[in-house]
C-alpha positions as YAML, in Angstrom:
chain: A
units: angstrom
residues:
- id: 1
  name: UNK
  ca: [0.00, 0.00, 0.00]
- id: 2
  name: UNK
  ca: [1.55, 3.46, -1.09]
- id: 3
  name: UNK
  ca: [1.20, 6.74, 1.51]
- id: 4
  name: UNK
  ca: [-0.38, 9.50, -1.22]
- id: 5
  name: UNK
  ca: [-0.66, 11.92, 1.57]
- id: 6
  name: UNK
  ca: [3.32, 11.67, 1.81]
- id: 7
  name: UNK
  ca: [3.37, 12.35, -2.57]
- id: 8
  name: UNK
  ca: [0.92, 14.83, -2.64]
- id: 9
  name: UNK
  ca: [3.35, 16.80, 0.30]
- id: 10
  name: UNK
  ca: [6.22, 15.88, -1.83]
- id: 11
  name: UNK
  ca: [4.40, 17.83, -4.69]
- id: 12
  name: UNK
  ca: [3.13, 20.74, -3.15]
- id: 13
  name: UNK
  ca: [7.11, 20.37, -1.59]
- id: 14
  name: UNK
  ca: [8.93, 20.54, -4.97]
- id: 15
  name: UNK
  ca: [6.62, 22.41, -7.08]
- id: 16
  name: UNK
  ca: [8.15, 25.79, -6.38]
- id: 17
  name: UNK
  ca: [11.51, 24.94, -7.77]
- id: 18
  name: UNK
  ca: [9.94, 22.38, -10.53]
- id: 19
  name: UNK
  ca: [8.60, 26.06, -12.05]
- id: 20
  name: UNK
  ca: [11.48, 27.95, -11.00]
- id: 21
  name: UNK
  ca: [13.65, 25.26, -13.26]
- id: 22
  name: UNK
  ca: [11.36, 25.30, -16.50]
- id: 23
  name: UNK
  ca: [11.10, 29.66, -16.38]
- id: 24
  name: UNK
  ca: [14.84, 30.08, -15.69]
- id: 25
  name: UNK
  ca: [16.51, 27.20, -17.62]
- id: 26
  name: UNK
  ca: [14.39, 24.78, -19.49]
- id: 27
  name: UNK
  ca: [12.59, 27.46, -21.48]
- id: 28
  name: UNK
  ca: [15.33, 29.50, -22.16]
- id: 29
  name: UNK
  ca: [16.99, 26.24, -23.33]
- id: 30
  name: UNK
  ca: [13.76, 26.06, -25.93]
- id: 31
  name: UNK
  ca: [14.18, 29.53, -27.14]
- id: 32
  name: UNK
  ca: [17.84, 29.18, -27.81]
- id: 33
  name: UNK
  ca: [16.66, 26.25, -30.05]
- id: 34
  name: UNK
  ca: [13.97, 27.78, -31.53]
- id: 35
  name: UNK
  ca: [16.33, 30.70, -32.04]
- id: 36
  name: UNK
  ca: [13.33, 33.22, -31.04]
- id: 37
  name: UNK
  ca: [12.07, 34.16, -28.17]
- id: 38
  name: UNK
  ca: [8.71, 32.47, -26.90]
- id: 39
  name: UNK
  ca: [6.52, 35.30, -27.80]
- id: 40
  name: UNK
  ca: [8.12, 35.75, -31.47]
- id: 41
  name: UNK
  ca: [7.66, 31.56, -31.94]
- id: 42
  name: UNK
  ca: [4.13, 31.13, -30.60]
- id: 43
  name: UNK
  ca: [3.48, 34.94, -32.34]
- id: 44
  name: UNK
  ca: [1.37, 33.45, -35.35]
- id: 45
  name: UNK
  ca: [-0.01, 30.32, -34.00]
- id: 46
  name: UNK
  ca: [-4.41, 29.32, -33.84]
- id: 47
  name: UNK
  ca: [-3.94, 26.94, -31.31]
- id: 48
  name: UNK
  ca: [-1.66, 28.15, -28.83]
- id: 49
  name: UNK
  ca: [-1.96, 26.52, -25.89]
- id: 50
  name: UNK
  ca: [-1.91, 23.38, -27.73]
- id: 51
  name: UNK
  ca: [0.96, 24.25, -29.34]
- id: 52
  name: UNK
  ca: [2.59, 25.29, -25.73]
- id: 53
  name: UNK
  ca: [1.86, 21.84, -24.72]
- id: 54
  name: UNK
  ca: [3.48, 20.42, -27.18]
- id: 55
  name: UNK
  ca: [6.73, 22.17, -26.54]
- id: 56
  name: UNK
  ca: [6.62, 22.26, -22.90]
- id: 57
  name: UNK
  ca: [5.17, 18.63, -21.75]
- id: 58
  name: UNK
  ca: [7.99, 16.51, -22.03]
- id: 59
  name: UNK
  ca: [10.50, 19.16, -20.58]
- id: 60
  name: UNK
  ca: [7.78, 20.19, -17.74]
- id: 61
  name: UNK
  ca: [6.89, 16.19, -16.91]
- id: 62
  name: UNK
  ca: [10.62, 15.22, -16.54]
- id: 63
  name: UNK
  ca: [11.71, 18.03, -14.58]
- id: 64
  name: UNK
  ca: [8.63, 17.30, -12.43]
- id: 65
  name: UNK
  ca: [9.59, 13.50, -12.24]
- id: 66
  name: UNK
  ca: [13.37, 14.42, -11.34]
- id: 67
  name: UNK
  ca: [12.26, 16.76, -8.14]
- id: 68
  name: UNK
  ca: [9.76, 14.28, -6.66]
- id: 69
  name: UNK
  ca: [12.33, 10.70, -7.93]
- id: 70
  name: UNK
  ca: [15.11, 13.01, -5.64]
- id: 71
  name: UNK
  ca: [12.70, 13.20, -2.77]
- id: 72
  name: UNK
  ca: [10.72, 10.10, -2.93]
- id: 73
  name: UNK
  ca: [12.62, 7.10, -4.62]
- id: 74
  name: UNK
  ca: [9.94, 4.92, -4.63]
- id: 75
  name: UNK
  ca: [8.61, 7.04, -7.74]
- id: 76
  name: UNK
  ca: [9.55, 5.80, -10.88]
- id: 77
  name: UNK
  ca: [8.91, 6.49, -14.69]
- id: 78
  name: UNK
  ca: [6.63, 3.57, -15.97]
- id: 79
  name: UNK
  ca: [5.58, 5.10, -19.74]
- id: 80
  name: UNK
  ca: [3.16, 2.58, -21.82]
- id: 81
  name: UNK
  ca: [0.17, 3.35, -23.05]
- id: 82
  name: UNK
  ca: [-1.76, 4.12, -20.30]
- id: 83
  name: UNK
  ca: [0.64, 4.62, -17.41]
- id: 84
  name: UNK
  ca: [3.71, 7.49, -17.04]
- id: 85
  name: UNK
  ca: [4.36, 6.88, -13.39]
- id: 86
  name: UNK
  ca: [4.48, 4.30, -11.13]
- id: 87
  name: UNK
  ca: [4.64, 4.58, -7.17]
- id: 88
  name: UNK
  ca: [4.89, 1.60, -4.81]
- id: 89
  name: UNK
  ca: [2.33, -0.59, -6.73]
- id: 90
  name: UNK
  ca: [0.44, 2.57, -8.39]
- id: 91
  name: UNK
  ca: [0.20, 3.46, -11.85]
- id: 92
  name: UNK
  ca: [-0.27, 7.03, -12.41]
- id: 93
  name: UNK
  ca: [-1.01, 8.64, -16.01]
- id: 94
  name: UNK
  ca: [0.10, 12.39, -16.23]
- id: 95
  name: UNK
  ca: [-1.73, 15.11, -17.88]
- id: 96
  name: UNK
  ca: [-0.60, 18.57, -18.53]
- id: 97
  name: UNK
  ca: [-3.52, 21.15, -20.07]
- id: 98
  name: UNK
  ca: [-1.81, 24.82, -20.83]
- id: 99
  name: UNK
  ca: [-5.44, 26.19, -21.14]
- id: 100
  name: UNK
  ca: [-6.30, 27.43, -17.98]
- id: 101
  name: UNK
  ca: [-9.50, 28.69, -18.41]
- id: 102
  name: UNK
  ca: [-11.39, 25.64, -19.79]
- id: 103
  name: UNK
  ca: [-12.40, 22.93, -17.51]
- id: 104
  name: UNK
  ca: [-10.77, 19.80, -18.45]
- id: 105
  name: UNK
  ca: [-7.99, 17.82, -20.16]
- id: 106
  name: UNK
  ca: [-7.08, 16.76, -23.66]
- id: 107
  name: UNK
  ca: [-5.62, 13.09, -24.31]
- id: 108
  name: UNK
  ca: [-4.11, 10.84, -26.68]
- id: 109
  name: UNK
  ca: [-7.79, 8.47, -27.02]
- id: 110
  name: UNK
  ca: [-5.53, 4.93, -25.77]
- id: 111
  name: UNK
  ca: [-6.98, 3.25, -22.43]
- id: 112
  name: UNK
  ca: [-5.20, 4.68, -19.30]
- id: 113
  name: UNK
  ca: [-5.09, 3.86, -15.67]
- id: 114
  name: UNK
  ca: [-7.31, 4.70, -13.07]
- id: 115
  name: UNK
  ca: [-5.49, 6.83, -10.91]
- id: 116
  name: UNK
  ca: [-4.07, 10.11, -13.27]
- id: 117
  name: UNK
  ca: [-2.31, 13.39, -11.84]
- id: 118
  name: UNK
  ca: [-4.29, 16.41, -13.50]
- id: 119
  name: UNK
  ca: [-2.12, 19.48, -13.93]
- id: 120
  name: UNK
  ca: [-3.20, 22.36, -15.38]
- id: 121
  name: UNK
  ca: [-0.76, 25.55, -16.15]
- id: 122
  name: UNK
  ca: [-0.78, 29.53, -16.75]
- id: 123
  name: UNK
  ca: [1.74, 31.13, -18.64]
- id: 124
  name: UNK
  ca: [2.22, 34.57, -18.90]
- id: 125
  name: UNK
  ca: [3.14, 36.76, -22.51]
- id: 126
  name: UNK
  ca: [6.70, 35.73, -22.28]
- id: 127
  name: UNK
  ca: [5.67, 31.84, -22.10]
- id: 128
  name: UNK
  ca: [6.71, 31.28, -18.39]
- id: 129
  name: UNK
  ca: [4.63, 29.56, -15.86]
- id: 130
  name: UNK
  ca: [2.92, 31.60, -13.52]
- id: 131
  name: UNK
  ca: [0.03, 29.92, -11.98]
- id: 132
  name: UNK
  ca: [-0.45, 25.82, -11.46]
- id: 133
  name: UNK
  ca: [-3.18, 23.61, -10.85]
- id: 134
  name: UNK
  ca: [-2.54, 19.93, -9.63]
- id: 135
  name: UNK
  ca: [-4.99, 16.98, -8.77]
- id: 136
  name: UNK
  ca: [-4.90, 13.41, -8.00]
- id: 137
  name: UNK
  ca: [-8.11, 11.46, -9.71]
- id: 138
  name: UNK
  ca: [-9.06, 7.83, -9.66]
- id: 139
  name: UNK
  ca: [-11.36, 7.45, -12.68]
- id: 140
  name: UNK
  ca: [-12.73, 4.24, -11.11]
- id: 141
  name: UNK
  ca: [-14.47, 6.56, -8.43]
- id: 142
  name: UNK
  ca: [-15.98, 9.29, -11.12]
- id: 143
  name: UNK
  ca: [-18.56, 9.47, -12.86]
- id: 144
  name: UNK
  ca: [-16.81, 11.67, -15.50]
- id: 145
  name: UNK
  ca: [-14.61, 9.43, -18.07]
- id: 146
  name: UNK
  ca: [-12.57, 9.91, -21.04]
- id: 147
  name: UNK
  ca: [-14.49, 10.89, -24.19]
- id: 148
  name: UNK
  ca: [-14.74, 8.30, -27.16]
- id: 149
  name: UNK
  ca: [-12.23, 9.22, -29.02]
- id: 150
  name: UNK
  ca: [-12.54, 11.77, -32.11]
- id: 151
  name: UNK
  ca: [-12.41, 10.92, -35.59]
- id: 152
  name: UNK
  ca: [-10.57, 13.00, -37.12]
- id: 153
  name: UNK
  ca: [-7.98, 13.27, -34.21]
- id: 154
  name: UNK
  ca: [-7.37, 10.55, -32.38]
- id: 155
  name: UNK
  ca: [-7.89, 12.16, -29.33]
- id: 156
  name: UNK
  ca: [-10.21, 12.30, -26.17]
- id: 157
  name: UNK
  ca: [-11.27, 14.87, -23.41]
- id: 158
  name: UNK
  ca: [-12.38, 15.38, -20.07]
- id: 159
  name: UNK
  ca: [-14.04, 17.03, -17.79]
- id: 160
  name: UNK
  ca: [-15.35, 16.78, -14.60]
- id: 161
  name: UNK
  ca: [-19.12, 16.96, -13.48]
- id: 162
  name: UNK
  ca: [-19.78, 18.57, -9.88]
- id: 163
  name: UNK
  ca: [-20.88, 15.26, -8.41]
- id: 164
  name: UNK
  ca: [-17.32, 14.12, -8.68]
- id: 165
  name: UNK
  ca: [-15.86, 16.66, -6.59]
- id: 166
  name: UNK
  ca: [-15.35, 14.35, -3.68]
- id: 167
  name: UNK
  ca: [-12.77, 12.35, -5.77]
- id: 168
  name: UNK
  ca: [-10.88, 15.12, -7.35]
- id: 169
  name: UNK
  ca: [-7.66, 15.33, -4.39]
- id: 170
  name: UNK
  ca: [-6.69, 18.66, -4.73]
- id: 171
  name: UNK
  ca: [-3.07, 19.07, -4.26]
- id: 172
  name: UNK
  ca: [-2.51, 22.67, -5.25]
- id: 173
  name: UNK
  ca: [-5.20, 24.95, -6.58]
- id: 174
  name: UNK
  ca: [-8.76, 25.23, -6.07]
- id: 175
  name: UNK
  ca: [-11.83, 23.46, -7.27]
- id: 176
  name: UNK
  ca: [-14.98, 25.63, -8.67]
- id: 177
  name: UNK
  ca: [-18.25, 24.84, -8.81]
- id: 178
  name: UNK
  ca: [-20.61, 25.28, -11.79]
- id: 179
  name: UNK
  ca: [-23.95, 25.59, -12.74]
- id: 180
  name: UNK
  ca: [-22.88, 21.25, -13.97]
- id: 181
  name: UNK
  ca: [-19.06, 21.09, -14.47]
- id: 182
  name: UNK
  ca: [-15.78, 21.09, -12.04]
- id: 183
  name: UNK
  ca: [-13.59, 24.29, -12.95]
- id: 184
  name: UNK
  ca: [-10.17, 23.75, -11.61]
- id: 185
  name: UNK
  ca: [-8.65, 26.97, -10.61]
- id: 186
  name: UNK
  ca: [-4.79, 27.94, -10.68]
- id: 187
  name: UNK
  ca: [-3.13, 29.77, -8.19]
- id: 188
  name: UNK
  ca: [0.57, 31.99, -8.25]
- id: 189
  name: UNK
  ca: [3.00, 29.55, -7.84]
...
């Protein structure tokens, strides 16, 4: 049996300096590839904060995973189709959404685990992270579920309705309310 209160207070723990790492060296790191800065590349894009995604979730998720690995060895990378994480005997999917103003998540339409760690991010003109939303979900629990997925994109959403509030763990952020659906709420890291 794992202890989530103890990697939930590793998260809220390492958080500050996960952010602190991508705004001061992992996106500068992208622009210097890029060869622009932020605003200049994402200057002409429709989809923005999909494209942000993109970009960002691999160098957000392992910067993430190396801060809580350092504290808390016991959680490990465990990528298939379904799973990124795995701690003790839990698999945990990760999601990143870089749109904070809708209400859910965006993923990739394959079966996933259960238990998934929601985050959801703000970034300000210059394409660092100001504001962070983070959740731990077991699916098994809601009545929300991934969305068939689309057909011309492969992909699935969700979104949480109010009578799963009880099984959204809130780990940093705030939950809203709505007249039906869950609006997860950033906060100033």
């Amino acid at each position: 049996m794992v202890d989530i209160s103890k990697l939930k207070q590793t998260i809220v723990q390492v958080l500050p300096a996960v952010i602190k790492e991508v705004n001061s060296v992992r996106i500068p790191a992208l622009e210097q590839a890029w060869g622009r800065p932020f605003k200049d590349e994402f200057a002409n894009e429709d989809q923005t904060t999909v494209e942000i995604a993109k970009n960002y979730a691999r160098v957000l998720n392992n910067c993430m995973f190396r801060h809580i690995s350092n504290e808390l060895p016991e959680f490990k990378e465990h990528t298939t189709n379904g799973s990124d994480y795995i701690y003790g005997d839990l698999l945990i999917e990760d999601k990143n959404s870089f749109s904070p103003d809708s209400n859910g998540w965006v993923g990739n339409g394959f079966g996933k685990t259960p238990v998934h760690l929601l985050k959801k991010f703000r970034c300000c003109e210059s394409g660092r992270i100001t504001e962070a939303f983070v959740a731990l979900v077991d699916l098994s629990k809601c009545k929300s579920q991934w969305s068939d997925k689309s057909l011309n994109t492969n992909r699935s959403t969700i979104s949480f309705s109010n009578e799963d509030e009880k099984h959204i763990d809130v780990i940093f952020g705030q939950l809203q309310l709505k007249t039906k659906n869950i609006k997860p709420i950033t906060l100033k890291v």
